[in-house]
C-alpha positions in Angstrom: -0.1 -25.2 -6.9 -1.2 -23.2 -10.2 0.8 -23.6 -13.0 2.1 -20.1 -13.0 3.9 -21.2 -10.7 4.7 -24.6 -10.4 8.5 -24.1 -11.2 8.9 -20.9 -9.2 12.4 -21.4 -7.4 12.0 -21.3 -3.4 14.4 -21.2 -0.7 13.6 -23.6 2.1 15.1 -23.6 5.7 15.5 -21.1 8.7 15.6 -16.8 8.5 15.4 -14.0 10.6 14.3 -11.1 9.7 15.6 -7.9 12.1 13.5 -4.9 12.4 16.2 -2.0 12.2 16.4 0.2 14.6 16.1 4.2 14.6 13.8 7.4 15.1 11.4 8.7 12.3 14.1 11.9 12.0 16.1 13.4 14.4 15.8 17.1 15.1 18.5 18.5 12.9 16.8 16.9 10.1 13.4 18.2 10.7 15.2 21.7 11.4 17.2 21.2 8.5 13.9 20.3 6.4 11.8 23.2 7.8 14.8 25.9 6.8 14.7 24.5 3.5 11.0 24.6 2.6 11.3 28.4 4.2 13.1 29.2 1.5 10.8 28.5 -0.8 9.4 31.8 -0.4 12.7 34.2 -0.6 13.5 35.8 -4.3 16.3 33.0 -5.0 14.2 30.7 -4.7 11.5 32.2 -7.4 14.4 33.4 -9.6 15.1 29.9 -10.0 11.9 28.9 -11.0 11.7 31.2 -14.2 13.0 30.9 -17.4 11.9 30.1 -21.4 8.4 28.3 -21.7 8.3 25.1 -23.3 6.4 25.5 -26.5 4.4 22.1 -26.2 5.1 19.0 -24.9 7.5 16.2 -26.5 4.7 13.2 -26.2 1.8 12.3 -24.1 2.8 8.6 -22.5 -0.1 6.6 -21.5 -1.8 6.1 -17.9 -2.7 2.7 -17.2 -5.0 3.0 -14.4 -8.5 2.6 -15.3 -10.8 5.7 -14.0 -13.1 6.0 -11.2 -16.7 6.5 -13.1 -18.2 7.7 -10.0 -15.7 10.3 -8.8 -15.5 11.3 -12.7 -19.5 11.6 -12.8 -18.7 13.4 -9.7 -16.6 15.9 -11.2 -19.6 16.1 -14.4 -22.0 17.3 -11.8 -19.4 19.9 -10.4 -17.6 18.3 -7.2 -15.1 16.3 -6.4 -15.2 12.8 -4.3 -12.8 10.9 -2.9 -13.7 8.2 -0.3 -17.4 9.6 0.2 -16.2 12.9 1.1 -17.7 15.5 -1.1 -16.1 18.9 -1.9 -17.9 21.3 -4.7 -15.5 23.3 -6.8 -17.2 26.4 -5.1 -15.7 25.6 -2.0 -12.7 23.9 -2.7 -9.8 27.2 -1.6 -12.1 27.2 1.4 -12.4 23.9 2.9 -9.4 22.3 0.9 -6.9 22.4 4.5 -9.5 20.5 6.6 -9.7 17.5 4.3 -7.7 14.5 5.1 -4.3 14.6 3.2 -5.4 11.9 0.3 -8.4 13.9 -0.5 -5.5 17.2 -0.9 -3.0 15.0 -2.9 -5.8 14.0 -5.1 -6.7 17.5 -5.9 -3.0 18.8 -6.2 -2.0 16.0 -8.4 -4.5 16.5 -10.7 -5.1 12.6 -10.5 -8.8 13.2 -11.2 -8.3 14.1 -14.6 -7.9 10.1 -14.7 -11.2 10.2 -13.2 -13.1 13.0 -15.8 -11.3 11.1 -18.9 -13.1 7.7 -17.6 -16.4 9.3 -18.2 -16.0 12.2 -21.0 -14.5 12.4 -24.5 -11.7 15.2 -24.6 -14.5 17.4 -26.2 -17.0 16.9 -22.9 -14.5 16.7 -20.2 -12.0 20.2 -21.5 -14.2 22.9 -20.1 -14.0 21.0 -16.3 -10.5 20.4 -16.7 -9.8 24.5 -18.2 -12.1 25.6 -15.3 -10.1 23.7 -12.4 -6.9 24.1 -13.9 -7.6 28.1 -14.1 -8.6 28.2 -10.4 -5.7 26.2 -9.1 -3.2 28.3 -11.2 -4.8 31.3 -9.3 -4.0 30.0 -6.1 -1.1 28.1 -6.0 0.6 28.8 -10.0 3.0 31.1 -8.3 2.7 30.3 -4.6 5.4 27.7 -3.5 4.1 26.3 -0.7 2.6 22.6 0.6 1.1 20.3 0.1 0.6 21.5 -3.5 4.6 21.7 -3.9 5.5 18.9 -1.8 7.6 17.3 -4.3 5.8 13.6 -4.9 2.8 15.9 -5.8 4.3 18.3 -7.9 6.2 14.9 -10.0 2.3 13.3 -10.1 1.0 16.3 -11.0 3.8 17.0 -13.9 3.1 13.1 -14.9 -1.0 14.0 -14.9 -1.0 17.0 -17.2 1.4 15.0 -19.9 -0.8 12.1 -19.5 -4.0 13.9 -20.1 -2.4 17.0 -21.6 -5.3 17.1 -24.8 -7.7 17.7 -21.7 -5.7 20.8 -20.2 -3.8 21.8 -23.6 -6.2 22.0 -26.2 -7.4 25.6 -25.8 -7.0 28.1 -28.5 -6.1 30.7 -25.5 -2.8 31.7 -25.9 -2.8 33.4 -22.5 -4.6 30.5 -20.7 -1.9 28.2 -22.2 1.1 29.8 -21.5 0.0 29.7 -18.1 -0.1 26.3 -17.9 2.9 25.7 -19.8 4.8 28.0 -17.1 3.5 26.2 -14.4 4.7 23.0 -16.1 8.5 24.1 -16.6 8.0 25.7 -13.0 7.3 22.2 -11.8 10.0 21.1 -13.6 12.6 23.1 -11.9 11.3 22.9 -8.1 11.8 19.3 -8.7 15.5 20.4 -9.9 16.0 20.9 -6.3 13.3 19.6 -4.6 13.7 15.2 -5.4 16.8 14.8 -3.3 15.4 16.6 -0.3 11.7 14.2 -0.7 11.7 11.7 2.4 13.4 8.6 1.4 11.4 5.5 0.3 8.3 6.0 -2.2 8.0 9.9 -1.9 11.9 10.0 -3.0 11.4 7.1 -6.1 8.1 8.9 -7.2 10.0 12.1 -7.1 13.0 11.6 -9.6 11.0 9.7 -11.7 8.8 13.2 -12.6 11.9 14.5 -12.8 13.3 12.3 -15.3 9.6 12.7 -16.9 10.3 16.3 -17.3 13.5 15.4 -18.9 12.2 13.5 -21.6 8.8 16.0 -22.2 10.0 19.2 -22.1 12.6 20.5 -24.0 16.5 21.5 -23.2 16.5 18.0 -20.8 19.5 16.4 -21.8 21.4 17.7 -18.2 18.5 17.4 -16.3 18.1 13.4 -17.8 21.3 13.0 -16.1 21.1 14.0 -13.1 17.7 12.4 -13.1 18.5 9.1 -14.0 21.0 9.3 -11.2 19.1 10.1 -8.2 16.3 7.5 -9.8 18.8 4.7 -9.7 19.9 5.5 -6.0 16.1 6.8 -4.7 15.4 2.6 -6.3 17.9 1.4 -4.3 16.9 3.1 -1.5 13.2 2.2 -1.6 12.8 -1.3 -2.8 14.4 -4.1 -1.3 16.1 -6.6 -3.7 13.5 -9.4 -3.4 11.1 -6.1 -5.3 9.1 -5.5 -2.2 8.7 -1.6 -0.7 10.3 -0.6 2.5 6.9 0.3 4.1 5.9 -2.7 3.2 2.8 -0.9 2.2 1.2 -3.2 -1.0 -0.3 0.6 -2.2 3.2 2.4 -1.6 4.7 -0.7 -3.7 1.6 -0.1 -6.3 2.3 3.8 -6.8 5.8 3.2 -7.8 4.7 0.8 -10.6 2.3 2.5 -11.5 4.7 6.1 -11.9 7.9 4.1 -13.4 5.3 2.4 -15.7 4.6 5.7 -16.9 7.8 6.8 -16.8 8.9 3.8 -19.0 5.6 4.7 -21.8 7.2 8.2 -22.0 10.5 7.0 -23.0 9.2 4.6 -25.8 6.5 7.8 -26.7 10.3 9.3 -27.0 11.6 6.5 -28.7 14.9 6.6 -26.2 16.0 3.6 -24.4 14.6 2.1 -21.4 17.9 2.7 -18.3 18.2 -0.8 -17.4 17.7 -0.3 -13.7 14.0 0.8 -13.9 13.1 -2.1 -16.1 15.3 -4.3 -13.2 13.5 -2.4 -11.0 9.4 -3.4 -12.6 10.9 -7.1 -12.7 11.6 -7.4 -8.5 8.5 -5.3 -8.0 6.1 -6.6 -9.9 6.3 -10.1 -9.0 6.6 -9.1 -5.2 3.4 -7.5 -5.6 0.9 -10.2 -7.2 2.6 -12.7 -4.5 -0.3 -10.7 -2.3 -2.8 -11.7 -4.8 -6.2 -14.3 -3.9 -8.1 -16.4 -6.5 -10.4 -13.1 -7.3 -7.4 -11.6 -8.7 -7.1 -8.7 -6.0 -4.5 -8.1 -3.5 -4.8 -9.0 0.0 -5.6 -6.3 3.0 -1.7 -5.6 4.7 -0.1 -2.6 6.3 -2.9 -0.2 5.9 -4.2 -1.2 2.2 -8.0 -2.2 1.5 -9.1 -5.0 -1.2 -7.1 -3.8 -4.1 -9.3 -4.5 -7.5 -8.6 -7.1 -10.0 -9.0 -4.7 -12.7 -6.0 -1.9 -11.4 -3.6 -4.9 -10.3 -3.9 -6.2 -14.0 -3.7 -2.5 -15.3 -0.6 -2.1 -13.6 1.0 -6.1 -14.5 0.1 -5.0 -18.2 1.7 -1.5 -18.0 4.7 -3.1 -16.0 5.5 -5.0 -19.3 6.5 -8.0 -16.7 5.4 -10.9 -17.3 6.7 -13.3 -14.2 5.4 -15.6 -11.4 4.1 -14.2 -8.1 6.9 -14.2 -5.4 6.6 -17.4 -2.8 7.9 -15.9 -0.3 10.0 -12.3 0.4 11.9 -12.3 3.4 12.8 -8.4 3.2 9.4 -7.7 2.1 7.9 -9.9 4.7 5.2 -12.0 2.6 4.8 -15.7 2.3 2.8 -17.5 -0.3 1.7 -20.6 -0.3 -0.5 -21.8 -3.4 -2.3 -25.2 -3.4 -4.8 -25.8 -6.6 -7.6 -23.1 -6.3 -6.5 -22.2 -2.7 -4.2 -19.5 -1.4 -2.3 -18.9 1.9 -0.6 -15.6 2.8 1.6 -14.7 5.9 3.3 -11.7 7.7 6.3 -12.9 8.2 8.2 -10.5 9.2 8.9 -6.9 11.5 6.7 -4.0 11.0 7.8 -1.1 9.0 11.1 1.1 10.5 9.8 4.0 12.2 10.3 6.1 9.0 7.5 4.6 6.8 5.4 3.8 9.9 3.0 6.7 9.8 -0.2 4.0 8.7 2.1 0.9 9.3 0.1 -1.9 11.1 0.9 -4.7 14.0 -0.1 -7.4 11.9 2.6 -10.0 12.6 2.6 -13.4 12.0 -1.5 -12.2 10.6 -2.8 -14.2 7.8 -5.5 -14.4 4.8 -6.7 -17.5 2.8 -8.6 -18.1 -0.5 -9.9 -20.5 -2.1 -10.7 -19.8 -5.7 -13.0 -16.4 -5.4 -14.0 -17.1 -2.0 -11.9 -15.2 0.3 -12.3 -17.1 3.8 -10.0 -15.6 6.0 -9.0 -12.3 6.0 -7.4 -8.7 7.7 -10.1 -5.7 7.9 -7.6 -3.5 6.2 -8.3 0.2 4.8 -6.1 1.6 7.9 -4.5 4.2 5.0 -7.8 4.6 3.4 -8.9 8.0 5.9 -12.1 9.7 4.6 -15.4 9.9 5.5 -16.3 6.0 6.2 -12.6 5.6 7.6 -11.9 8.6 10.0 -9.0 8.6 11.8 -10.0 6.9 15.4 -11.0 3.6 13.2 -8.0 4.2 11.4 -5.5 3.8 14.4 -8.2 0.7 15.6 -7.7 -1.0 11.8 -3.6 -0.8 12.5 -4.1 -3.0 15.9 -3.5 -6.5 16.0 -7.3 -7.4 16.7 -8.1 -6.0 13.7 -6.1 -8.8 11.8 -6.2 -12.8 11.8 -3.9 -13.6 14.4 -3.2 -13.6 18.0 -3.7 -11.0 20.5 -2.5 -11.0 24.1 -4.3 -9.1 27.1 -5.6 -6.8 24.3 -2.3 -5.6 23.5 -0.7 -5.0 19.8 2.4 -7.1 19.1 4.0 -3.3 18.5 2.7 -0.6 19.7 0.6 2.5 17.7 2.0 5.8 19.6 -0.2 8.9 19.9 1.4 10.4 17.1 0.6 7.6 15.0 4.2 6.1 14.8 4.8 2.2 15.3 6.5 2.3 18.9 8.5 -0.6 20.3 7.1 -4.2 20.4 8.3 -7.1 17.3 11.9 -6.8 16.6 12.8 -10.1 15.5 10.7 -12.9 13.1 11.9 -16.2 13.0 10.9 -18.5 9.8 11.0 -21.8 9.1 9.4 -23.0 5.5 9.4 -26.8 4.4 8.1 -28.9 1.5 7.0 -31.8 3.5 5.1 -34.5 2.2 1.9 -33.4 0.0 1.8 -29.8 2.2 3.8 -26.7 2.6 4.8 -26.3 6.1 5.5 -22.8 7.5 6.6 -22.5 11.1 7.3 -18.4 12.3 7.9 -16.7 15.5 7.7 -13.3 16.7 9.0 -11.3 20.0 6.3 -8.4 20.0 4.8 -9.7 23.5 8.4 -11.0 25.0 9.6 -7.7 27.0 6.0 -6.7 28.5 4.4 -10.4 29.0 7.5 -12.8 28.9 6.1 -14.3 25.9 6.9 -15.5 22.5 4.0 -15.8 20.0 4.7 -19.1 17.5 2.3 -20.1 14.8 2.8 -23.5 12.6 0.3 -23.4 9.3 0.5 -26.5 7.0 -1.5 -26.3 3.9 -2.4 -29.5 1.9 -1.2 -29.8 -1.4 -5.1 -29.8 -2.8 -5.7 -27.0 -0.7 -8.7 -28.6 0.7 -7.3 -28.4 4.7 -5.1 -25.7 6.9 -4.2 -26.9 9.8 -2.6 -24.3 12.5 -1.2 -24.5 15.7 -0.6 -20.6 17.8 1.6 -21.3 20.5 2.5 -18.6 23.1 6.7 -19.7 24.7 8.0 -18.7 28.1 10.6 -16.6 27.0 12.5 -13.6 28.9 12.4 -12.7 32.8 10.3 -15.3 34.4 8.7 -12.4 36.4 7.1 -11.2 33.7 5.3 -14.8 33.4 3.2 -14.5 36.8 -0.1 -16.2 36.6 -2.6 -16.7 33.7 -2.4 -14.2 30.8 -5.6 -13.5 28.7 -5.4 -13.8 25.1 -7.7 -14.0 22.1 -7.2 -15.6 18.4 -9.2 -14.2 16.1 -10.0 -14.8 12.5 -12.1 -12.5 10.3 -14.1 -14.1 8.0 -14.5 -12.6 4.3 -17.6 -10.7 2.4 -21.0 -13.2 3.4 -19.7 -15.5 4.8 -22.2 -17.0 7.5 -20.3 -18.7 10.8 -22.4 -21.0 13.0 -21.0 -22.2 16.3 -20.3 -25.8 17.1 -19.5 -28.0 19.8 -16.0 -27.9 19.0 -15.8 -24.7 16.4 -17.8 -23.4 13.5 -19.6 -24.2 10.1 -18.5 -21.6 7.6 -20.9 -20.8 4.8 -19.4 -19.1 1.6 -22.0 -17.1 -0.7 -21.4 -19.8 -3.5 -22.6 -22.5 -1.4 -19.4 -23.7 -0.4 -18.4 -24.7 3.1 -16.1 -25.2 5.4 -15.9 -26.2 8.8 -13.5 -24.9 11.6 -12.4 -27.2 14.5 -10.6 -26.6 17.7 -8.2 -28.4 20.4 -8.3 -25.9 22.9 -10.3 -22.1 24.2 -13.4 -21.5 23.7 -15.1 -20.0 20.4 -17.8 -16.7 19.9 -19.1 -15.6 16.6 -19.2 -11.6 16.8 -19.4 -8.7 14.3 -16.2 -7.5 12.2 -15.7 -5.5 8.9 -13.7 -5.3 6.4 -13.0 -2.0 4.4 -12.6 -2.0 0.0 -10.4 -0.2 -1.6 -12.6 3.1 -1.6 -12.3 3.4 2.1 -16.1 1.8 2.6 -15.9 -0.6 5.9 -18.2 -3.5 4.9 -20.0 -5.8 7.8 -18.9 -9.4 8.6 -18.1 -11.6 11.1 -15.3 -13.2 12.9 -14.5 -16.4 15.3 -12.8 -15.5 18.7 -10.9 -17.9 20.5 -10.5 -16.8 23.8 -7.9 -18.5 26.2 -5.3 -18.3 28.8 -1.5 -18.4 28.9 -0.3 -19.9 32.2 3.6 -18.9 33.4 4.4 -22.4 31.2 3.4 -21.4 27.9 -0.1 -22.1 25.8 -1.2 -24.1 22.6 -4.3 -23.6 20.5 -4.4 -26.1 17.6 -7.0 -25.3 14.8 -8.5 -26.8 11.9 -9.9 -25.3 8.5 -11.1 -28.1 6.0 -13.4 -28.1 3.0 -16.5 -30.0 3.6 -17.7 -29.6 -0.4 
């Protein structure tokens, strides 16, 4: 246990955790949505988006998030990049619709100007940022359509041009900066009518926070600061549970709204107005919820579609925060445990998938795990599912959401929840079962999940017990008769597997493995029951590369009684 936190409270004893039920919109709602974005393009609709230009901007709040130096050198040379895909400026009205949806956002938000300011002085980087800005007001300054008025890009977009306004405002040309200035109150007033319609969850919560943005930036905002503040506090409510994980349990959803209420809190100090209580409530749930995902490196762990999330942005966006607590334990409504024992680190999907609405890259990834110890990640999930681009297109994608692609177990090659063909989690875990104990120099964690119960008859179990040194894991992955007995007719296959992390070498014995960690530490894996392989796996960083490795397969099978696999992970020095 690290001494951050050593006197973090924890709730012991027995939950469940229910995945709600309910489709990803019914078809009023999309018919509903679709008539509204239609009228985008009648007169009312552009008659409500005029009115006086702001002279300048209020005050330029800081972005915390370090730049990318190789998508800003990128941008130097006269292209942009984004998860090895390549687009030249040239090009970019031609080819912009085929790229994957990131790669648009990206462009609309204008979030590479983080990207140019990382590798450019204001003076260097101006002409790029006039040049793109030109071109994109030529396209889409005065056409309301999406993705580029979607309205989570058009509030990232608003925050991006404050936040790096002396690269896009510091011409001398009147015309070419009244232009942007009317695209910026235009922005400004979409978002007037466009935040309550954005889908509930992250989209809705980045959404009124631009709006509120614009409030405090650009001038006659004191109604608009109302009703801003308003729908802020409710999106909040709506999107982050009250234990400060995200609804899509998604570790990058929950690290966008950081990062934009961050901002959002900079620009009312730059303003020198209080802070509304509820977004600095908000930072304090969130926050901590977040680095509860972290390993000894310092980056975030590989869950519901994320890659290895840098050390460097997760302490960008701590400092930002302002917060300055202990990493959550455990978050039943978020769905993480944490277990920390002296330089080692155990987290645990405890919990449902996400509902249907916040699905779209969601993974079956119950009862997975990862473990650290110090830098060394040993265990792990491949990841990157969300991360689509040129290393990551979108048939890996949908095979990084399945269960085999994570550190748990997988029977007769089916995921514990199903990916349907239009990318949606389908039916499969409903219900997660938790048990968590201090016992006697180890934390014991005992969890349960009904993903395989209505196909197979099956209940998957797994116990893990860490040592309080963090020197030994012990596991047990136990699959129950539960259900119809018909459904439990002969032997079921089923595999365990367990990636292993960056270089780790894995050498078959008699009864396991010998793991061999790139420092020269190792570790050796032993088993009770199945039989083990050593084959190829990957795991994908937080650009979208996949990067090789290995994992070990346990293979087995479940007679109509039930199975039991017990495992072993200790340090051998």
């Amino acid at each position: 246990m690290t001494e951050n936190e050593r006197e973090a409270p924890m709730e012991e004893g027995r939950a469940l955790m229910v995945r709600e039920s309910g489709p990803a919109a019914s078809l009023t709602e999309q018919l509903a949505e679709l008539f509204y974005k239609l009228t985008w393009r009648t007169p009312l609709h552009k008659m409500r988006l005029t009115g006086k230009l702001p002279p300048r901007l209020y005050a330029v709040p800081d972005d915390p998030m370090p730049g990318d130096r190789s998508r800003g050198d990128a941008l130097r040379m006269g292209r942009f990049l984004y998860r090895g895909l390549q687009l030249p400026f040239d090009d970019v009205e031609q080819e912009r619709d085929r790229l994957p949806s990131d790669f648009q956002n990206y462009i609309h938000r204008f979030a590479w100007l983080r990207d140019l300011a990382a590798v450019t002085t204001r003076a260097q980087g101006t002409e790029i940022a006039e040049r793109l800005m030109n071109e994109w007001l030529d396209v889409n300054g005065m056409k309301v359509t999406e993705p580029a008025w979607r309205a989570d890009n058009c509030a990232w977009r608003f925050v991006n041009w404050a936040s790096y306004a002396p690269f896009i405002l510091s011409s001398g040309d009147l015309i070419y900066r009244s232009r942007v200035l009317n695209a910026v109150a235009r922005g400004a007033r979409h978002l007037d009518r466009a935040a309550q319609r954005a889908p509930e969850g992250r989209h809705r919560l980045v959404a009124w926070a631009g709006l509120v943005a614009a409030a405090l930036l650009i001038p006659d905002g004191k109604a608009r600061k109302v009703v801003g503040e308003a729908g802020l506090e409710k999106a909040i409510a709506s999107a982050i549970f009250p234990d400060g994980g995200i609804v899509s349990r998604s570790p990058l959803a929950l690290a966008e709204a950081i990062h934009m209420l961050s901002i959002l809190r900079d620009a009312y100090h730059k303003r020198k107005e209080m802070v509304p209580a509820f977004i600095d409530q908000a930072l304090e749930r969130a926050v901590p919820a977040l680095t509860g995902l972290a390993h000894g490196d310092g980056g975030l762990g590989a869950w519901q579609g994320a890659g290895v999330f840098p050390p460097d942005e997760l302490q960008a966006l701590v400092k930002a925060s302002g917060v300055r607590a202990r990493p959550a334990r455990q978050a039943r409504d978020w769905g993480y445990q944490r277990v920390s024992a002296s330089k080692s680190v155990l987290l645990l999907d405890a919990a449902p998938p996400p509902l249907a609405r916040e699905s779209a890259v969601g993974c079956a990834s119950t009862l997975a795990f990862e473990f650290s110890h110090a830098a060394d990640r040993i265990i792990i999930n491949c990841g990157g599912a969300a991360l689509i681009g040129k290393h990551v297109p979108l048939g890996l994608s949908t095979g990084l959401r399945s269960t085999a692609a994570h550190s748990t177990l997988c029977l007769a090659d089916s995921n514990s929840t199903s990916i349907l063909p239009g990318g949606k989690l389908g039916r499969g875990v409903e219900e997660v079962e938790l048990d968590r104990r201090e016992v006697e120099n180890a934390t014991r964690i005992e969890a349960s999940h009904d993903g395989y119960q209505r196909a197979f008859g099956f209940v998957h179990r797994r116990l893990l017990m860490l040592r309080g040194d963090g020197m030994e894991l012990r596991g047990e992955d136990m699959l129950l008769p539960a259900g119809p007995r018909k459904k439990r007719t002969g032997s079921t296959p089923f595999v365990l597997r367990f990636h292993l992390g960056d270089g780790i070498e894995a050498q078959a014995t008699e009864n396991g493995a010998v793991l061999r960690l790139p420092g020269g530490g190792m570790w050796q894996f032993r088993l009770t029951g199945g039989g083990l392989t050593v084959e190829d796996s990957l795991w994908v960083d937080a650009h979208g590369k996949p990067h090789p490795t290995v994992q070990l397969v346990v293979a087995g099978e479940a007679e109509a009684g039930g199975s039991s696999t017990g495992w072993l992970l200790k340090h051998m020095g």
